[in-house]
N, C-alpha and C positions, 0 to 999 in steps of 0.2 A: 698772314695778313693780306695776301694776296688774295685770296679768296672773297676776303671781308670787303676789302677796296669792291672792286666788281660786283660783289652783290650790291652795292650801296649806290654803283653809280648807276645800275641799272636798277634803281628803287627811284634814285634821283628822275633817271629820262621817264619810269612809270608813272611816278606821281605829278610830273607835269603835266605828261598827256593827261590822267583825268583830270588834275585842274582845267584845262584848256577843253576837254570835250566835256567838262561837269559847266562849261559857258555857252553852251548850244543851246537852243531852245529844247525843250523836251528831256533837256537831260542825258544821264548815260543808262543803257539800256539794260543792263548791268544791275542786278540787286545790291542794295546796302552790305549787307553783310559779306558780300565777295566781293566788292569795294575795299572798306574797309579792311575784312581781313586780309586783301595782297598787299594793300600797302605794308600794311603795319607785319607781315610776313615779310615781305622785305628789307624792312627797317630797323624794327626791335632786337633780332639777335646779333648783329651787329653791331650794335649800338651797347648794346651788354658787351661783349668781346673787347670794344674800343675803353669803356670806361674800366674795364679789368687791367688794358694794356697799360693805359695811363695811369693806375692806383700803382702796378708793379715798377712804373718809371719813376711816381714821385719818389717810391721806398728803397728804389736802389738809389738815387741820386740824391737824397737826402736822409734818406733812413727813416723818416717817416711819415704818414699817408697824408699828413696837412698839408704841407708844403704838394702839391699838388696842381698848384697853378700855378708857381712860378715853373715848375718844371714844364711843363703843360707850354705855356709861352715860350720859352727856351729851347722846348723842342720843335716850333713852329718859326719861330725865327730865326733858329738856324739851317735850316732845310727847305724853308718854302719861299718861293720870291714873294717882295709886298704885292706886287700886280697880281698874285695869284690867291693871295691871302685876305686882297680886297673882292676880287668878284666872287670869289667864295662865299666872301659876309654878305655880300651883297647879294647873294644867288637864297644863305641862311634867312637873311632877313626878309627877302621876297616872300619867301614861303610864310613864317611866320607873319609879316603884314596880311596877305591872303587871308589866314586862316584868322587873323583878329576884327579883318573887315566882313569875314561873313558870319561870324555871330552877332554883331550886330543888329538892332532894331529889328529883331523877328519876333511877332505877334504871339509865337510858342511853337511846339514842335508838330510837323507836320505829318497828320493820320489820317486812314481812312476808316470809318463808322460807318457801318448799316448802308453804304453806298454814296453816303457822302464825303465830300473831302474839307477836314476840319484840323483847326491852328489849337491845338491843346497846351491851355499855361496856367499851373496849377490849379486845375480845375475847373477854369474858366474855359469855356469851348467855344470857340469863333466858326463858322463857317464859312470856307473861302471858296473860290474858283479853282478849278483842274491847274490854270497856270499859273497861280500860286503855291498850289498844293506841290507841284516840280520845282520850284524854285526855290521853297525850303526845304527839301527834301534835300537838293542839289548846293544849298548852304550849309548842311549839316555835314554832310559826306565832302566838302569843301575844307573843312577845319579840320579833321581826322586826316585828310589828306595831305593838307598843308605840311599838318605839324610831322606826320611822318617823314614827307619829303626833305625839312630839316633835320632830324634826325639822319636821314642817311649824308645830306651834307656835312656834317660834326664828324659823321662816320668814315665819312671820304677823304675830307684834308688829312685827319689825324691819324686813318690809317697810312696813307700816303707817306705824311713825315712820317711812320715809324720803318716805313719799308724805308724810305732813304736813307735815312738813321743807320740803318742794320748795312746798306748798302756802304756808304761811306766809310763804314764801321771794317767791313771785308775788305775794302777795297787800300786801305793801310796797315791790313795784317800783312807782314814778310810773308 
């Protein structure tokens, strides 16, 4: 879990910098698709790993996989201080609010056709400006970003308590 922790929190400081340079004018220089896939290469197998950690904590500590959340709490509040359990959510929720304000009121998805730059929304084709055309662009790649960067937070605390867990666990064996 060590490994996982680390990959997650430098998914975390990645996904901020593009949030933060996806607010520049002109955008990030950087295509879509190697955007999105570092995040979400950062985030997702992690993310899979944590929710595995946690399915195997509900079923030993309760014996079966419902029970899932209370074990899931119990393991977080016994191991992580609130002050740290708070800017965590609050670091979780950033991202998420991010990624739910920039879907938001866009006229449709941003392409280029025959040399021009146009807002496509089912079907309907708008013609926009260059600095429109970046700006959706740069709200698209904004969501995908967001939401990953949550994910590697969920990834970070809960690997965190389970390394401590395991710690505390060593640290009272004779």
């Amino acid at each position: 879990m060590t490994w996982i922790r680390r990959i997650a929190v430098a998914g975390m400081v990645w996904c901020a910098g593009l949030l933060a340079a996806s607010t520049v004018p002109g955008g990030l220089p950087l295509p879509t698709p190697v955007i999105l896939a570092s995040a979400l290469l950062l985030a997702l197998p992690g993310f899979v790993v944590t929710l595995i950690a946690l399915r195997r904590l509900a079923i030993r500590e309760t014996g079966t996989p419902a029970g899932g959340g209370q074990a899931s709490w119990r393991l977080l509040r016994e191991t992580m201080s609130g002050r740290l359990l708070i800017m965590s959510w609050l670091l979780f929720a950033g991202f998420w609010l991010v990624g739910i304000l920039s879907l938001g009121g866009t006229p449709g998805v941003a392409e280029q056709r025959a040399g021009a730059y146009v807002a496509s929304n089912h079907g309907e084709v708008t013609v926009i400006s260059k600095a429109q055309y970046l700006t959706l662009k740069a709200q698209g790649q904004r969501s995908v970003v967001s939401a990953a960067g949550s994910f590697c937070v969920f990834t970070a605390v809960v690997s965190t308590a389970v390394l401590r867990r395991g710690e505390r666990r060593e640290a009272a064996r004779p």
